[in-house]
C-alpha positions in Angstrom: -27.7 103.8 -54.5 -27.3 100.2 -53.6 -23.5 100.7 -52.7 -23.5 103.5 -51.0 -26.0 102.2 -48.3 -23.9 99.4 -48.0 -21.0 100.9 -47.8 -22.1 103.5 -45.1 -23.2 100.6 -43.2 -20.4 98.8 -43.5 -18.3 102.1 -42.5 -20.9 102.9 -39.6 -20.2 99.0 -38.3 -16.5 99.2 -38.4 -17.0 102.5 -36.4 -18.6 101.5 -33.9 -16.2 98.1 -33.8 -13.1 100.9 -33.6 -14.8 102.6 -30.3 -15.7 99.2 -28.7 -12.3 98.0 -29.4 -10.5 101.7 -28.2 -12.8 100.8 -24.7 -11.7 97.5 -24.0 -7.9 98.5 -24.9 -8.5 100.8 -22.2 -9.7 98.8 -19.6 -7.6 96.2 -20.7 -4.5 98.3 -20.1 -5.6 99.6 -17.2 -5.4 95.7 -16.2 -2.1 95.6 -17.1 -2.2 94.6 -20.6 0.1 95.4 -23.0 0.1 96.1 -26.8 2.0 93.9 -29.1 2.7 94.3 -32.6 1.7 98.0 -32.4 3.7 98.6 -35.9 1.8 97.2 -38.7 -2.0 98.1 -36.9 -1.8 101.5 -38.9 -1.5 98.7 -42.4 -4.7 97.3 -41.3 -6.5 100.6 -41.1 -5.0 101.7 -44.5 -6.3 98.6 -46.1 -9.7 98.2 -44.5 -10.3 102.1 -45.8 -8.7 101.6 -49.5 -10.7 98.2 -49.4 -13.8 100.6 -49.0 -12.9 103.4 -51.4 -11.9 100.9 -54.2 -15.3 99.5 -53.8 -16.9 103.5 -53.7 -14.9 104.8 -56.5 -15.1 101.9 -59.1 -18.6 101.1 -58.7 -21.2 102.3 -60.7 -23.7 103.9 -58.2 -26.6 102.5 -59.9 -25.3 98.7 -59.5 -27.7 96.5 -57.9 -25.2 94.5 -55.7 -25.7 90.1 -56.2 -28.0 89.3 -53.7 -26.7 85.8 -53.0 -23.1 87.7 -52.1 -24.6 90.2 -50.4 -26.6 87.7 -47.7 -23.2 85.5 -47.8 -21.7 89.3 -46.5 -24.1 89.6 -44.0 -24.3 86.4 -42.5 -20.4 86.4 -42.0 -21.6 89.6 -39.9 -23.4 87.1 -37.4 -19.5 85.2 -37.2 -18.0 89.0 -36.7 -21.0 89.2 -33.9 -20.3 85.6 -32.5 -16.4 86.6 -32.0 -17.0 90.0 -30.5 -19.5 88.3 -27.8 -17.2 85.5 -27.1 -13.9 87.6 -26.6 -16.0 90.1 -24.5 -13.9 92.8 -22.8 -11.1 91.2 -24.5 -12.4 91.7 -28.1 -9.8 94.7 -29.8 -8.7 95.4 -32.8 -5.1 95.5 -31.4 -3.1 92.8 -30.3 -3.5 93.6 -26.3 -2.5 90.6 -24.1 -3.1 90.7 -20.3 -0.7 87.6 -18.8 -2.9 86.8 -15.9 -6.0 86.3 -18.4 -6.4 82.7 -19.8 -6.9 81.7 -23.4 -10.4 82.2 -24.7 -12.2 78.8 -25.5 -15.6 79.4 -25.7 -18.0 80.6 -29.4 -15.9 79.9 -32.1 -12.7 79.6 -30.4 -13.7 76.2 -29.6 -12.8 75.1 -33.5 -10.7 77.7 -34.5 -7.3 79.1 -33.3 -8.1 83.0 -35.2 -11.9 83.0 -36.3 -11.7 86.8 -36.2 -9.1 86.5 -39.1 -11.5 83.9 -40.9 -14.3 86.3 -41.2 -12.9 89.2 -42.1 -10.9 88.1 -44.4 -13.8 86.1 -46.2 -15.4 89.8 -46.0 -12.9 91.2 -47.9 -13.2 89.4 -50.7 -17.1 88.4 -50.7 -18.2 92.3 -50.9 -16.5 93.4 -53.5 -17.7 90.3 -55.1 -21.7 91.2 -54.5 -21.3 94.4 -56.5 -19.3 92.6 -59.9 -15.4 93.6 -58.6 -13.4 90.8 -59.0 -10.5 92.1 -59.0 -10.6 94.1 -55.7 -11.6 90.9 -54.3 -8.3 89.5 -55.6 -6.1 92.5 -54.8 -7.3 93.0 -51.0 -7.5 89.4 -50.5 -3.5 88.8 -51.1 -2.9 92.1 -48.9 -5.2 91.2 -46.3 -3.7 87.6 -46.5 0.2 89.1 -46.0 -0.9 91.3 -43.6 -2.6 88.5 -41.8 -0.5 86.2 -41.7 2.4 88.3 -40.2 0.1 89.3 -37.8 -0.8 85.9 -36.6 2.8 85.2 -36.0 2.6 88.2 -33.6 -0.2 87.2 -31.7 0.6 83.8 -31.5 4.2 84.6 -29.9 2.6 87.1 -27.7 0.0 84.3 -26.1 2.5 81.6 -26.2 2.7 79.5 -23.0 -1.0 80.8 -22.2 -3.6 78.6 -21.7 
């Protein structure tokens, strides 16, 4: 019982995160903006929803999930949160750069280059954690890492010069 509630929340989140981010791609291409890096986003998708389904399929439904992992889950929601309100109409799930836009510096971006990439990625490997599954945390954590780190080479080439 316990996973599936928090796994529909965690699908109804990232839902509502995919139409937010679909708006601001909008308006930010109606800017201007472009997409870079369009080519690995599906890769992203397809591990974010096996990441899910591994965690739906190989755990028992009765599981009560750790409660110290689960509140370390949903605090890193408040980071996810503090990102989402600092990027603003910028926030995507895409790599969209507008040229004339400066650098975001303000929330977390004041410490961290890619705090987005920080969170979720600690997501992927606390949930499975809170409900026993090692080993998904391993497995998604080295993809997600690979798929991140490509990524950040993209976005970093994309907003070089910017300031």
């Amino acid at each position: 019982m316990w996973v599936w509630a928090v796994l529909i929340a965690v699908a109804v989140q990232r839902l509502w995160e995919v139409r937010l981010a679909d708006r601001n791609t909008r308006r930010l291409r109606a800017e201007g903006a472009v997409e870079v890096g369009a080519g690995h986003y599906p890769l992203f998708i397809l591990l974010h929803a096996s990441w899910l389904a591994a965690i739906a399929i190989v755990t028992p439904w009765t599981m009560v999930p750790n409660l110290w992992w689960l509140a370390l889950y949903v605090g890193l929601q408040f980071g996810r949160l503090w990102v989402i309100a600092s990027l603003g109409r910028f926030w995507t799930t895409r790599i969209i750069t507008l040229p004339s836009a400066p650098l975001i510096r303000r929330g977390p971006y004041r410490f961290l280059r890619h705090p987005n990439y920080v969170v979720a990625s600690l997501e992927i490997a606390v949930l499975p954690l809170a409900f026993g599954q090692v080993w998904i945390a391993l497995v998604w954590s080295v993809a997600n890492a690979l798929l991140v780190g490509w990524r950040i080479r993209v976005e970093d080439r994309a907003l070089n010069g910017r300031r």
